[in-house]
N, C-alpha and C positions, 0 to 999 in steps of 0.2 A: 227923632225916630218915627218911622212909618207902622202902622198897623194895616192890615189887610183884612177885610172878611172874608171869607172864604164860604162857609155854608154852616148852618146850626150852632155848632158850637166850636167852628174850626177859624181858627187866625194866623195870620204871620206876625211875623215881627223883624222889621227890617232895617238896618242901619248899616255904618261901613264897615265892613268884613265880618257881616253877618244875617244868618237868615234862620230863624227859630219857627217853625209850623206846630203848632195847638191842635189835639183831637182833630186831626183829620179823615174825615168819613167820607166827602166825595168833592170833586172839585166842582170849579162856578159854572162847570156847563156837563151838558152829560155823554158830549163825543169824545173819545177814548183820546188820552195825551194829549186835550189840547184845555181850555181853560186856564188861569190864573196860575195854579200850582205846576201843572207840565208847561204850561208854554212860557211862564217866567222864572218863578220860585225859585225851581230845582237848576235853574238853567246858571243863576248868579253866583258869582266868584264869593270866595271867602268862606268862612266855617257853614256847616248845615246843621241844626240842631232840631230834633222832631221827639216831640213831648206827646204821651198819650196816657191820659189821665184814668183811666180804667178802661175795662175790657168790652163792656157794653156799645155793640155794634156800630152805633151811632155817635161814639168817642175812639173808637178804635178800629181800622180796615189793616188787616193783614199786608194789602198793597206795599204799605209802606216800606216793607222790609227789603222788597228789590229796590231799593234807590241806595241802596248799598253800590252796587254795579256799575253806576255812575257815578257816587260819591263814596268813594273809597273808605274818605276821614269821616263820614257822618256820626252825629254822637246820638243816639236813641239813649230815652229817658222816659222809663216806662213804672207806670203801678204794677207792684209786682201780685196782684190780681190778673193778670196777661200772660206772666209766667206758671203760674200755679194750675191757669187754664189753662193750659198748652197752647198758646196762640202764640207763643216766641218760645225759643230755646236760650236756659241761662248764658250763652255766648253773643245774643243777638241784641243785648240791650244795658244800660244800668238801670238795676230794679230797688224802688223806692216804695219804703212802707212810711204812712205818717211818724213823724218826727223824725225821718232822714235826712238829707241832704248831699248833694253832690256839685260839684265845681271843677272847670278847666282854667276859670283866672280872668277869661273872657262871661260866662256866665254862671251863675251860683243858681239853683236849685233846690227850694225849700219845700219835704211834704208835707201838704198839713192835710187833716182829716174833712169825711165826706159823709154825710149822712144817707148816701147812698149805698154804691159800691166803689172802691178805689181810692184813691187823694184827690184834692186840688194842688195849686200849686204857687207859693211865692218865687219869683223871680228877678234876681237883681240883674241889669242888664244896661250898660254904657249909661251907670249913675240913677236909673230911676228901679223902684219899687212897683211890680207888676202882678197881679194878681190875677189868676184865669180859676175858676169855682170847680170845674167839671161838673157833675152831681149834688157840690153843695148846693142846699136851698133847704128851705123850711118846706118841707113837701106836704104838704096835706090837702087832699078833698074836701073844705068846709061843706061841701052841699052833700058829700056822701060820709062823710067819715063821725064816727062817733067825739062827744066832747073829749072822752080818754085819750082817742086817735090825738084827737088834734093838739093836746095838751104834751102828749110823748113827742111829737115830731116838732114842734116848738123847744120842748125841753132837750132835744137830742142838737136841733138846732145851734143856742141859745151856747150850748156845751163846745160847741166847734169853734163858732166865735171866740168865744173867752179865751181858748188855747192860742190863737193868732193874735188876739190884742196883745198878750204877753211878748208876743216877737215887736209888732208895729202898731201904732196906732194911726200910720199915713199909708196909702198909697198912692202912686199917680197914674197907674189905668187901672180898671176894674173888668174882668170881662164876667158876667154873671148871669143865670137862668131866670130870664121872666115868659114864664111859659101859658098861655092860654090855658091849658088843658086843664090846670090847676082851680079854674071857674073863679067864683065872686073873689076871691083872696088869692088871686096868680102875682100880682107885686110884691107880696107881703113880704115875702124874701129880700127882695131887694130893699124894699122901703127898711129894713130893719138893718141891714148889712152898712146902707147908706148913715143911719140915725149912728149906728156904734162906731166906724171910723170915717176919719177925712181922708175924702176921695177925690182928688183932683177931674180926673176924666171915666164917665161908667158907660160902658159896653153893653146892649143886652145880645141874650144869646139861647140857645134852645128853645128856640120858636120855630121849625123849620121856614113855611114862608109868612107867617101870621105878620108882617113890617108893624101895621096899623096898630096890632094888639103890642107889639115892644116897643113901639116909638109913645105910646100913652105912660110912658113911665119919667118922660122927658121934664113933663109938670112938679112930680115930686124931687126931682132928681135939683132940678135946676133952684125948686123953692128952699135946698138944704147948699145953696153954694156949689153944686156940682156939675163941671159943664157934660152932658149928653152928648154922646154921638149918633143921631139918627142913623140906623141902615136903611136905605131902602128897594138894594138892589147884591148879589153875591158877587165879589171882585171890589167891593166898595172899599173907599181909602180914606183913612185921617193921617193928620199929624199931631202926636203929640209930647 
């Protein structure tokens, strides 16, 4: 299976008679229809499946909803934080609160919970176990947040995991938030994510363009058995 970057926290997922797009916010270049998503994505034969993991700008562009008009069969698979916002109408999507699920037979869709707004999302897909975070992370400001702070958003944390362990304790891609913004303790999330389960291949993501600052996670990633995908460019490609 092929994985695609796309921008922040937005991916493909590619294989034969199949093309799944992750929180997408804008494509790999910024002139209108052309980039990675309009000038191939949308273009390839076989099912189209487009996942958007809560409503927050930067996981979710309204855009999406016309590619209906070209993809007739598209299957939308949305937190239904999207619908409650009015940003889709209940005929425009299936809407997933944590602990649901949905499936065509081709792809299985698991929500699990977010310590932000919305779900993440387990995903079975041509044999592997796939995980995309959206909002999960251990969010806290160590340099502004009080001990309390940081001690709730650990423990809120800490609570999200434990519900997923119950489902798996493997994955084989990981795609997850290591964000600069977050200061002294921006990996902590991931370092912790990685320490709980076995992760074959991890992703970093909501970085906008920080490469330098999500490629520094590659050290801890690699010294727990985990191979790393460096990004360092939008439109980038693995295999795994």
């Amino acid at each position: 299976m092929e994985l695609v970057y796309i921008y922040h926290s937005g991916f493909a997922l590619l294989g034969e008679g199949f093309t799944v797009i992750i929180d997408y916010y804008r494509d790999s270049v910024e002139k209108p229809l052309t980039g990675v998503v309009h000038g191939e994505l949308l273009k390839r034969p076989g099912r189209l499946y487009v996942l958007s993991s809560h409503s927050h700008a930067d996981h979710f562009n309204p855009e999406i909803l016309t590619w209906r008009q070209e993809h007739p069969g598209v299957q939308f698979i949305f937190s239904k934080d999207i619908l409650e916002n009015k940003l889709a109408t209940p005929g425009d999507a299936h809407y997933l609160d944590k602990g649901e699920a949905w499936s065509d037979g081709m792809l299985e869709v698991e929500a699990f919970g977010s310590t932000d707004l919305g779900i993440s999302f387990l995903l079975y897909l041509d044999g592997k176990l796939i995980f995309h975070a959206g909002d999960l992370n251990n969010w806290h400001w160590k340099d502004e947040s009080t001990d309390e702070e940081v001690r709730k958003a650990e423990n809120a944390y800490f609570s999200e995991l434990d519900v997923i362990s119950r489902r798996t304790d493997r994955m084989d891609l990981v795609m997850f938030p290591v964000d600069p913004r977050l200061g002294e303790d921006y990996m902590l999330g991931a370092k912790q994510f990685v320490d709980c389960f076995q992760v074959r291949t991890f992703v970093p993501m909501h970085f906008d363009e920080a490469y330098d600052k999500a490629n520094a996670f590659r050290e801890y990633a690699e010294s727990r058995g985990v191979r790393f995908v460096e990004l360092n460019h939008k439109a980038f490609r693995a295999i795994f």
